[in-house]
N, CA, C and O atoms as a GROMACS GRO file, in nm:
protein
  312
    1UNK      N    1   0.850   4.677 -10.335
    1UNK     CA    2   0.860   4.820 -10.348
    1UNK      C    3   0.834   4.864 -10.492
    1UNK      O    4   0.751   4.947 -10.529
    2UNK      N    5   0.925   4.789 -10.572
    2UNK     CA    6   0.864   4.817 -10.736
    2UNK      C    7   0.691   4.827 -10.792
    2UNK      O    8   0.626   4.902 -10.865
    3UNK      N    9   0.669   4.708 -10.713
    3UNK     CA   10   0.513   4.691 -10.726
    3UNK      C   11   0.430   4.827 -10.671
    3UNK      O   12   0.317   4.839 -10.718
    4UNK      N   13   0.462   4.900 -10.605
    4UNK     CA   14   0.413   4.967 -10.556
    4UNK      C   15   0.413   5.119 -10.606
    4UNK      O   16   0.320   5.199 -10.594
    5UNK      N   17   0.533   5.141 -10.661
    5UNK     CA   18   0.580   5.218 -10.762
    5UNK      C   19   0.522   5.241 -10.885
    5UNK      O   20   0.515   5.349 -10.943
    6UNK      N   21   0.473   5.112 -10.927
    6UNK     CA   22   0.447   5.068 -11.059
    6UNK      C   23   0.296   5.101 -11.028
    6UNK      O   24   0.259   5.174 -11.120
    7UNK      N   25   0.174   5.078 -10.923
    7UNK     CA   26   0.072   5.140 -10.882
    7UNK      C   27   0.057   5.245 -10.919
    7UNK      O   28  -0.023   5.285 -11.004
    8UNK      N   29   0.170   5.330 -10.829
    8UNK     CA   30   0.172   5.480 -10.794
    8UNK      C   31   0.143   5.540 -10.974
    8UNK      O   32   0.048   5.607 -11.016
    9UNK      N   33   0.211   5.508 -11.018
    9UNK     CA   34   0.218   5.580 -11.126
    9UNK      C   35   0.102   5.515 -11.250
    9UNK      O   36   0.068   5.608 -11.324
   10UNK      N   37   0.052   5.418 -11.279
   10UNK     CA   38  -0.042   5.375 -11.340
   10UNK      C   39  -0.206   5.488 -11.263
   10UNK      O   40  -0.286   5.521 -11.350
   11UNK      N   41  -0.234   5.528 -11.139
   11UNK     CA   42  -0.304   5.544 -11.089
   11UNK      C   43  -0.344   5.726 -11.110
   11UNK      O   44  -0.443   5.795 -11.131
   12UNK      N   45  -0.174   5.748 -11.086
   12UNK     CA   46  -0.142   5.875 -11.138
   12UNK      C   47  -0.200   5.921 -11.265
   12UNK      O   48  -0.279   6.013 -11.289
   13UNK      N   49  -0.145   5.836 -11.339
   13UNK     CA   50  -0.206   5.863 -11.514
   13UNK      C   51  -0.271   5.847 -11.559
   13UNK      O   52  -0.300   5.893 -11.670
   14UNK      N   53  -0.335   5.764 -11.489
   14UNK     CA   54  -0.562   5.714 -11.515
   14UNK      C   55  -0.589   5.867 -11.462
   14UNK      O   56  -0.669   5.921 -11.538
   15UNK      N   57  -0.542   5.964 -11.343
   15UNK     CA   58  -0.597   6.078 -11.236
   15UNK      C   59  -0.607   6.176 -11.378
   15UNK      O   60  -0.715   6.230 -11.400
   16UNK      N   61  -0.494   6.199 -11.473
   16UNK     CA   62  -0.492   6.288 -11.565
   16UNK      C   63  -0.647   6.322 -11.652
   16UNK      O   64  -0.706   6.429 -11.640
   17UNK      N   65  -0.683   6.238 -11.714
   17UNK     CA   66  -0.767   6.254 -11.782
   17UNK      C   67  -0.893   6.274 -11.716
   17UNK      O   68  -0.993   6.275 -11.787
   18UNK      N   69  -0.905   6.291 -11.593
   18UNK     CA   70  -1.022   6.324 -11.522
   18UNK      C   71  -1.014   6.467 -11.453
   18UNK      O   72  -1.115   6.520 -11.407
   19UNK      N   73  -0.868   6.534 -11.448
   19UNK     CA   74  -0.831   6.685 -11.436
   19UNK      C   75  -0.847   6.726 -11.560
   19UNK      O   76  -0.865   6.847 -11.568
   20UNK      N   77  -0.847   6.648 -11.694
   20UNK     CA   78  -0.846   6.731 -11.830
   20UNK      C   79  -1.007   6.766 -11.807
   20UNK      O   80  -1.046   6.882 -11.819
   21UNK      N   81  -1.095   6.661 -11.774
   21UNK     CA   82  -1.243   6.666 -11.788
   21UNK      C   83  -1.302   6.806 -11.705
   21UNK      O   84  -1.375   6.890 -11.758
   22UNK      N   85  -1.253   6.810 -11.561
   22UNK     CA   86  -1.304   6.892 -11.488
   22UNK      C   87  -1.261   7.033 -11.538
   22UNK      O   88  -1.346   7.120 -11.552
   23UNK      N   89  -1.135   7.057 -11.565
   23UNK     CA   90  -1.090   7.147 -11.663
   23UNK      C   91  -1.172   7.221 -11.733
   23UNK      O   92  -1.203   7.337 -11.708
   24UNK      N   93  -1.221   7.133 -11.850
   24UNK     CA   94  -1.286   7.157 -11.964
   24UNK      C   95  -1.478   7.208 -11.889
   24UNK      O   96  -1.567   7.278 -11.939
   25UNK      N   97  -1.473   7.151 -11.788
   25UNK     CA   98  -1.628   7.161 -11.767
   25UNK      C   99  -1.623   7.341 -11.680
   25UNK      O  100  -1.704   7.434 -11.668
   26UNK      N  101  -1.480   7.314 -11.636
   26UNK     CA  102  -1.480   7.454 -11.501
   26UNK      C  103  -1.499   7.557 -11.670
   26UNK      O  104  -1.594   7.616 -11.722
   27UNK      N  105  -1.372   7.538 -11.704
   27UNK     CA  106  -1.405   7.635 -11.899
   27UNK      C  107  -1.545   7.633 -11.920
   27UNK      O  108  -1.603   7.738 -11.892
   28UNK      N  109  -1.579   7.586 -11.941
   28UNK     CA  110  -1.741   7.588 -12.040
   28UNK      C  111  -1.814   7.672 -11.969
   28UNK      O  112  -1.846   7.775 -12.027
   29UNK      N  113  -1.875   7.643 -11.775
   29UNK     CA  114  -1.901   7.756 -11.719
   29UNK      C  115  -1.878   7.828 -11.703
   29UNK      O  116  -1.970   7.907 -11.721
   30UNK      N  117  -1.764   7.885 -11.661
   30UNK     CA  118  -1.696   8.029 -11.700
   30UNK      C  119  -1.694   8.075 -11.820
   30UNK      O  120  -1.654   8.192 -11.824
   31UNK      N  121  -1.729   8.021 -11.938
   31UNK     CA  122  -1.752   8.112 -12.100
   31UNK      C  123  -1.892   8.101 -12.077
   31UNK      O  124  -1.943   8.112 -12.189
   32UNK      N  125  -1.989   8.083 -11.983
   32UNK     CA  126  -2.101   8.066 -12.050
   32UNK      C  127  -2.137   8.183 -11.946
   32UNK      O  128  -2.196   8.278 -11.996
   33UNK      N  129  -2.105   8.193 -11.782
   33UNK     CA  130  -2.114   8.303 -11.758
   33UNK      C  131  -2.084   8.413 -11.793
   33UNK      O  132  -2.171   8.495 -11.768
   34UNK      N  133  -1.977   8.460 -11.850
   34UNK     CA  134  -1.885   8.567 -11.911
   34UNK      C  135  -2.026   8.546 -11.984
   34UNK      O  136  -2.128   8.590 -11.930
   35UNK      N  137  -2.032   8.463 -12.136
   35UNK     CA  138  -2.139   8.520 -12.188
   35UNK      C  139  -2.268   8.601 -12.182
   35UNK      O  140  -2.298   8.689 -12.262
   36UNK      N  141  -2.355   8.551 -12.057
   36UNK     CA  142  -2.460   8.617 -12.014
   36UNK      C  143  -2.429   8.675 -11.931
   36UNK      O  144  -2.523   8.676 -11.852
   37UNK      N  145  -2.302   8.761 -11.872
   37UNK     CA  146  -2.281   8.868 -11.833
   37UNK      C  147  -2.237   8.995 -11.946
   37UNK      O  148  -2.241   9.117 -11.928
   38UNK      N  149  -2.198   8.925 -12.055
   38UNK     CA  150  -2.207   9.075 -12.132
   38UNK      C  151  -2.366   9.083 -12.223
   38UNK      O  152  -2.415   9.183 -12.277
   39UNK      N  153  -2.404   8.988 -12.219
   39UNK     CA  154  -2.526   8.995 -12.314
   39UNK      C  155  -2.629   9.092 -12.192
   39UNK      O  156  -2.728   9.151 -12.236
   40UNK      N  157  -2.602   9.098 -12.070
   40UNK     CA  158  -2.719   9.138 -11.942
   40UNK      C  159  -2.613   9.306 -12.004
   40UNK      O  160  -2.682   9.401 -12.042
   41UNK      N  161  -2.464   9.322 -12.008
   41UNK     CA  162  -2.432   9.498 -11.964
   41UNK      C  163  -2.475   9.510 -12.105
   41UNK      O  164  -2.480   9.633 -12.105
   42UNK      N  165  -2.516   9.472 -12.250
   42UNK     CA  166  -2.506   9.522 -12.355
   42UNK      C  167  -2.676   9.529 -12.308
   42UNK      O  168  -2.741   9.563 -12.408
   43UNK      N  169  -2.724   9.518 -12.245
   43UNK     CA  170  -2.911   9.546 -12.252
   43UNK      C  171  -2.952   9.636 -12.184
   43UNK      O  172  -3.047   9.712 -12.204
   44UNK      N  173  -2.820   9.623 -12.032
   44UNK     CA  174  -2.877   9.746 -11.946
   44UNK      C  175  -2.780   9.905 -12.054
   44UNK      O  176  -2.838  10.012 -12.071
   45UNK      N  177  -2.698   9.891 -12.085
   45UNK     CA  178  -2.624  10.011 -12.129
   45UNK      C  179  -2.706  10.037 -12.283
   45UNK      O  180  -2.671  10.130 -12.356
   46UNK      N  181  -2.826   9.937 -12.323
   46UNK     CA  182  -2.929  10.008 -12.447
   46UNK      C  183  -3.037  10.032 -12.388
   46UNK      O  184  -3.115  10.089 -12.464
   47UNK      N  185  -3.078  10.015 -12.285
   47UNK     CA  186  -3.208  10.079 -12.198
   47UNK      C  187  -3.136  10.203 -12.135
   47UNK      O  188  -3.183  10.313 -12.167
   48UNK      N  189  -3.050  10.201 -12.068
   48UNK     CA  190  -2.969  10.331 -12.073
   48UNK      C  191  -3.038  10.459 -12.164
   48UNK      O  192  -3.121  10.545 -12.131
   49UNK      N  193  -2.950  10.426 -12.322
   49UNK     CA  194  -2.952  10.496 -12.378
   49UNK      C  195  -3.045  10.544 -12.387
   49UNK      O  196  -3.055  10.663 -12.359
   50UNK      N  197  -3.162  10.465 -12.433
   50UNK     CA  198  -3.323  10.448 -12.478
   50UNK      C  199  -3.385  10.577 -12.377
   50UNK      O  200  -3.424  10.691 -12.400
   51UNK      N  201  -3.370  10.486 -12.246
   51UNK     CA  202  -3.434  10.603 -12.120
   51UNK      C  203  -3.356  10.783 -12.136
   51UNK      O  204  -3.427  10.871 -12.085
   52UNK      N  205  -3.249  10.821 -12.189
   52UNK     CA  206  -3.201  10.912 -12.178
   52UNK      C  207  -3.240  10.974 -12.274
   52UNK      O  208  -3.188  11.086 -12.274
   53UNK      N  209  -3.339  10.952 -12.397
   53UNK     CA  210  -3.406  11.015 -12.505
   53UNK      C  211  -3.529  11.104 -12.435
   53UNK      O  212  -3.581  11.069 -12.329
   54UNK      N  213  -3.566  11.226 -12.512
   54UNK     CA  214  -3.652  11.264 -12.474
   54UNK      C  215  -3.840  11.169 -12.475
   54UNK      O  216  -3.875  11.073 -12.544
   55UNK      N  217  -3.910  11.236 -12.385
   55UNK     CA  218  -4.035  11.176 -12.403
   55UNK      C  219  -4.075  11.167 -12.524
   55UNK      O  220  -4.084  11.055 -12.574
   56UNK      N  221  -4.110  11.289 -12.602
   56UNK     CA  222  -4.150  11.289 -12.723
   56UNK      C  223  -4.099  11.154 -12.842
   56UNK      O  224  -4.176  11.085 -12.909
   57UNK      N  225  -3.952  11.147 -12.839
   57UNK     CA  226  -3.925  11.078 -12.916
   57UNK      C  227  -3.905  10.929 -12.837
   57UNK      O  228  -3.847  10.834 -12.890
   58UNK      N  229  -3.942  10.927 -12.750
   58UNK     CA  230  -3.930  10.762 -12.711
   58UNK      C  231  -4.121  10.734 -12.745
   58UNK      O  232  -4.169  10.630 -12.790
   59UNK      N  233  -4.179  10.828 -12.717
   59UNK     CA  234  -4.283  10.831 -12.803
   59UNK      C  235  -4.348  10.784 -12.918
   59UNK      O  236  -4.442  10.704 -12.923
   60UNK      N  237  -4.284  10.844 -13.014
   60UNK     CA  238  -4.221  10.826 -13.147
   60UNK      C  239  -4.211  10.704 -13.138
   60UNK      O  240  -4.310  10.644 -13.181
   61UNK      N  241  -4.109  10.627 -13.089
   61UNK     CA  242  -4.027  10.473 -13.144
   61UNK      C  243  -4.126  10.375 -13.075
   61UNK      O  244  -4.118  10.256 -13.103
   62UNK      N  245  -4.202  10.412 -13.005
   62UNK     CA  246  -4.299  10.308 -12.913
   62UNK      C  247  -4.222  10.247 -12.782
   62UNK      O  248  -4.196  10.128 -12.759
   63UNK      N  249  -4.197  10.345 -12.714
   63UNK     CA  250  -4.131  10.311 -12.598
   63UNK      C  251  -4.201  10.368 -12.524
   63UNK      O  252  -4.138  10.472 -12.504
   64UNK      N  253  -4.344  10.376 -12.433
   64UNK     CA  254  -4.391  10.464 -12.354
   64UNK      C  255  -4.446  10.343 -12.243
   64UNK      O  256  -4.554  10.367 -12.188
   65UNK      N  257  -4.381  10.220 -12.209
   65UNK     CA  258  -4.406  10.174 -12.096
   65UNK      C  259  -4.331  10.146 -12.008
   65UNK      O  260  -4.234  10.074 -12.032
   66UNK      N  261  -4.353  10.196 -11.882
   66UNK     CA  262  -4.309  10.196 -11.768
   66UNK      C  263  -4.234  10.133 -11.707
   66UNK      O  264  -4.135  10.164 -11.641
   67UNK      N  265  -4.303   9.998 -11.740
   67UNK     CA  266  -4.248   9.861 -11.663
   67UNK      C  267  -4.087   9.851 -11.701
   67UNK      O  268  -4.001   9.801 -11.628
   68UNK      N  269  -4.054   9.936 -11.884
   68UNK     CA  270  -3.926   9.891 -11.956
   68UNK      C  271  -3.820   9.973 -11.868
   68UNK      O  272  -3.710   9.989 -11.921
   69UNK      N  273  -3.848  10.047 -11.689
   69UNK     CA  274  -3.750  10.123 -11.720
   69UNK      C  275  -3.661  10.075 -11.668
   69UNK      O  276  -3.686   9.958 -11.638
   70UNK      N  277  -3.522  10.122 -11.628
   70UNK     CA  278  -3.415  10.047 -11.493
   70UNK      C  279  -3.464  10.086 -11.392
   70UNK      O  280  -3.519  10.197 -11.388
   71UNK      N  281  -3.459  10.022 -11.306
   71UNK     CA  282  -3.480  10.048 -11.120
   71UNK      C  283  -3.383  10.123 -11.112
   71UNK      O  284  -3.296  10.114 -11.198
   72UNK      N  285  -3.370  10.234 -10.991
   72UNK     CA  286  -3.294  10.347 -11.002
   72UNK      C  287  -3.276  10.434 -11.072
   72UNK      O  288  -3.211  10.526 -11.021
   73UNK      N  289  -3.314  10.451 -11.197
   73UNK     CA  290  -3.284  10.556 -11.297
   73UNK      C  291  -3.367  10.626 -11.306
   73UNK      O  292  -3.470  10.577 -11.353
   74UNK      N  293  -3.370  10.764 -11.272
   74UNK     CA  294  -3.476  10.838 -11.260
   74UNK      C  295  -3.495  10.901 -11.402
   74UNK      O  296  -3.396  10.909 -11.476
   75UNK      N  297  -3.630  10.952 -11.448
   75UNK     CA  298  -3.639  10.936 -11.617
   75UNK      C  299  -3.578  11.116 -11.606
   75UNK      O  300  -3.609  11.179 -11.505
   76UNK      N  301  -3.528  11.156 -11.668
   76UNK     CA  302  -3.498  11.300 -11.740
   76UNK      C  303  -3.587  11.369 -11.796
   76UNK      O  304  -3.652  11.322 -11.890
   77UNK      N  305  -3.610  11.502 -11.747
   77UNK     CA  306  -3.738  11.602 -11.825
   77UNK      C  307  -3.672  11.602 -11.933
   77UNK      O  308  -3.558  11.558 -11.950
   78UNK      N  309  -3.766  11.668 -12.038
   78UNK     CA  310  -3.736  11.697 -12.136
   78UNK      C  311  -3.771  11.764 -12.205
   78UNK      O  312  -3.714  11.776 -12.313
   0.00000   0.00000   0.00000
């Protein structure tokens, strides 16, 4: 029964360091998504802005192609 005990728990404590690993890997993807989820709202909320300028002055800055706009956003007279 000791012997068996003495298993249990050697087997146990080898298990640890392979929950620290998966741990650390589940972390890394989750900061790396978080990351390129704010780097994607900080691009759509500056095309935002960009599109909400008048023609003339998106003009001006060299913004007059099409392709740059958001899907859904209908452009504003001006």
């Amino acid at each position: 029964m000791s012997i068996q005990c003495e298993m249990m728990q050697k087997s146990s404590a080898s298990s640890l360091p392979v929950v620290i690993s998966r741990l650390e890997q589940a972390r890394t993807l989750v900061m790396q998504w978080y990351a390129s989820w704010i780097y994607q709202r900080r691009v759509t909320r500056s095309r935002r802005v960009l599109e909400a300028l008048p023609e003339h002055i998106l003009h001006d800055i060299g913004w007059p192609n099409v392709d740059d706009r958001l899907p859904g956003i209908p452009r504003k007279p001006s």
